[in-house]
N, C-alpha and C positions, 0 to 999 in steps of 0.2 A: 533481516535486511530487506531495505524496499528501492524499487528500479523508479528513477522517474523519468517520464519518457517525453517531459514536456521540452517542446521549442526553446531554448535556453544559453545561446551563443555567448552571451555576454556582452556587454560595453562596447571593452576594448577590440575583439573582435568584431563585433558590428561594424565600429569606426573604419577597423582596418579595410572590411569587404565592401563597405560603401564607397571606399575612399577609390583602393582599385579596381575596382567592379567599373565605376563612370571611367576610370583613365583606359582602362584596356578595352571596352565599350565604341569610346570617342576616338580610340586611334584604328580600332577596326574599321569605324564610320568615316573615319579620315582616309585611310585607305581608298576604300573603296570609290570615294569621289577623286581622290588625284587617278585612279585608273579609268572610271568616267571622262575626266579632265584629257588625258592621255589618249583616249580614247579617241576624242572627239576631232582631237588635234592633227593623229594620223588620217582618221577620217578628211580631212581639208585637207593636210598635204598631200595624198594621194588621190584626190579630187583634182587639185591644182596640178599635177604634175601629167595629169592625160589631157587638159587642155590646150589647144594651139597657143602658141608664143604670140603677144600680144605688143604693140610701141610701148619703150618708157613712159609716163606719163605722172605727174601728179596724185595720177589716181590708183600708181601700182600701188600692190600691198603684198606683204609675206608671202612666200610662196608662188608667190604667181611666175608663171613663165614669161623672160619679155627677151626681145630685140631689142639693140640700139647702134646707133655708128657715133665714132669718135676718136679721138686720140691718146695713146697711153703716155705720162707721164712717171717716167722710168726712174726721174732725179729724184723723186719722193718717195719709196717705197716702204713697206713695212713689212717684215718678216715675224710671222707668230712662234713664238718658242714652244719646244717638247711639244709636238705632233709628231704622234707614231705612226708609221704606214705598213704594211707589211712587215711589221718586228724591225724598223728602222726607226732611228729619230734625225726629224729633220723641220721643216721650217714650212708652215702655209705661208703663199706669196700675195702680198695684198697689193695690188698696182691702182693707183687713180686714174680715173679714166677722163679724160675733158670730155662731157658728154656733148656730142653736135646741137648748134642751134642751143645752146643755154650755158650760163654762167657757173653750172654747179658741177659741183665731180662726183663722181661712183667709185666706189672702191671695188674693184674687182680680184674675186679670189680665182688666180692663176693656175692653183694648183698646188702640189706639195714638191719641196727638193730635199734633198739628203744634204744633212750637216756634214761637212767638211770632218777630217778626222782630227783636226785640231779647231778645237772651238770657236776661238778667235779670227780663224778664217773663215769670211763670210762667203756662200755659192756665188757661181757666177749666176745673174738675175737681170740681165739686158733683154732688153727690145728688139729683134732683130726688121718688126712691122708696126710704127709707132700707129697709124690709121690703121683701123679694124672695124670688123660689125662682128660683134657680141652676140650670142643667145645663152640664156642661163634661168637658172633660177635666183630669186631675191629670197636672204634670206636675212634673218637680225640676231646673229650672236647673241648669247649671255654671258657676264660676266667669266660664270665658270672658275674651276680650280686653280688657283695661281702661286706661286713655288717663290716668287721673290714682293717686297714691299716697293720696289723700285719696279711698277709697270710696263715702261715707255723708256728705253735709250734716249741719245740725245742727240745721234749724228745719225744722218742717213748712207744707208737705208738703218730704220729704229727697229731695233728688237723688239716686240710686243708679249708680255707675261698672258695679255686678254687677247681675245677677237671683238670684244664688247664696242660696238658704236661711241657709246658714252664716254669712253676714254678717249678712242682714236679720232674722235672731231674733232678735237681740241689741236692735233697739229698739223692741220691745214688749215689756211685763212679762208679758203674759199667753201661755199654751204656744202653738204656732202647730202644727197640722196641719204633718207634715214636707214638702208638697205646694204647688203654685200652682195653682191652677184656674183653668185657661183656659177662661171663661165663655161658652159660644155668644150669638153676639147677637138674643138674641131677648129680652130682660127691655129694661127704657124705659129702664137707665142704662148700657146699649153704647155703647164709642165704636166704631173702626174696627178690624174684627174682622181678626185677623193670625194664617194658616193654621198651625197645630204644624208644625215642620219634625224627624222624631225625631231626625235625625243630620246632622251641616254635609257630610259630601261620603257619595256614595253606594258601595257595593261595588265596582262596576266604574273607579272611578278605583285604587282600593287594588289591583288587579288589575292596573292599567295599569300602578301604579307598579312592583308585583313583576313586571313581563315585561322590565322597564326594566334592573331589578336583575339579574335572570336574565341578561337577555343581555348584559351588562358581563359578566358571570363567564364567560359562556361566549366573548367575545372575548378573556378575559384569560389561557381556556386554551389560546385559539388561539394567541396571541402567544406564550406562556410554551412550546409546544412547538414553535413557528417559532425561537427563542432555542437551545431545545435540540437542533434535529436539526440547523441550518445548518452548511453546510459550510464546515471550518475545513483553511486550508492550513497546512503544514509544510514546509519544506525537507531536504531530502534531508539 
């Protein structure tokens, strides 16, 4: 009997470890740059959030801290559904804001209330000081996880599935600030003030998951030259 101890994987396994080798490879690489990405991102929000509060302006952008004065517009409201607060579910309060000196509106997030214990009952969500001066943070929803195909109610105050801008422009006529100002609670019409969270999972999971990836690849070269070096009999 003779051992041959030559490199010899075969074919079909070549194919197979080429094929998964680049996929588990590229999603470790992939990883690692959304936590880069992530990275960079709390980096700037918390850049932006020890800066002094700055005027509205054309020129705000994400994150940035501002002041404005204006008046709230209570007949148009939009209530975001399934926001959880403390093990509750209840409703973020989107109020328009007529911003002073200009034609356009802000939607400012008021804060969180508790759903009514029959659903259909909407919170009470008045104005009790329709003129205010605001300070907050701007910030731009994303779309996000949504539970029904029907977005956007149809009577006010509208139920909203999103916090996503892109949808909720659409029902107001008037231009809307591409921003939501997340209103500190200090003005008299705060409800339950709900921390800016900049990103749903932080760097170091995106990390986790690329060591995860990493090392499937690297057991899969381990197999893949266990496959090729073993020794294979022959008969004389």
């Amino acid at each position: 009997m003779n051992k041959d101890k030559s490199f010899n994987p075969g074919i079909k396994i070549s194919v197979f470890f080429v094929f998964f080798a680049a996929v588990f490879f590229a999603l470790g690489v992939w990883q690692i740059e959304r936590g880069q990405n992530k990275q960079q991102v709390l980096d700037a929000f918390n850049t932006a959030i020890k800066a002094e509060p700055s005027l509205l302006s054309s020129n705000s952008g994400k994150w940035q801290r501002i002041y404005v004065a204006g008046i709230f517009d209570e007949s148009r409201q939009i209530l975001i559904d399934n926001i959880i607060f403390r093990g509750r579910v209840g409703f973020k309060v989107f109020t328009p804001f007529i911003v002073e000196d200009s034609n356009k509106l802000l939607l400012v997030d008021r804060g969180w209330i508790e759903q009514e214990s029959l659903r259909a009952n909407l919170p009470t969500i008045n104005i009790n000081s329709p003129s205010a001066e605001l300070s907050g943070l701007l910030v731009k929803p994303e779309l996000g996880f949504v539970l029904s195909e029907d977005l956007i109610s149809t009577t006010w105050p509208k139920i909203s599935q999103t916090q996503s801008l892109d949808y909720l422009v659409d029902e107001y006529a008037e231009e809307l600030y591409p921003f939501v100002l997340v209103a500190e609670p200090t003005f008299q019409d705060a409800l339950n003030y709900m921390e800016v969270i900049p990103t749903n999972m932080p760097p170091v999971k995106h990390y986790g998951y690329a060591l995860q990836w990493f090392t499937m690849f690297l057991v899969l070269c381990g197999m893949y030259i266990y496959f090729g070096l073993r020794n294979k009999n022959y008969e004389k």
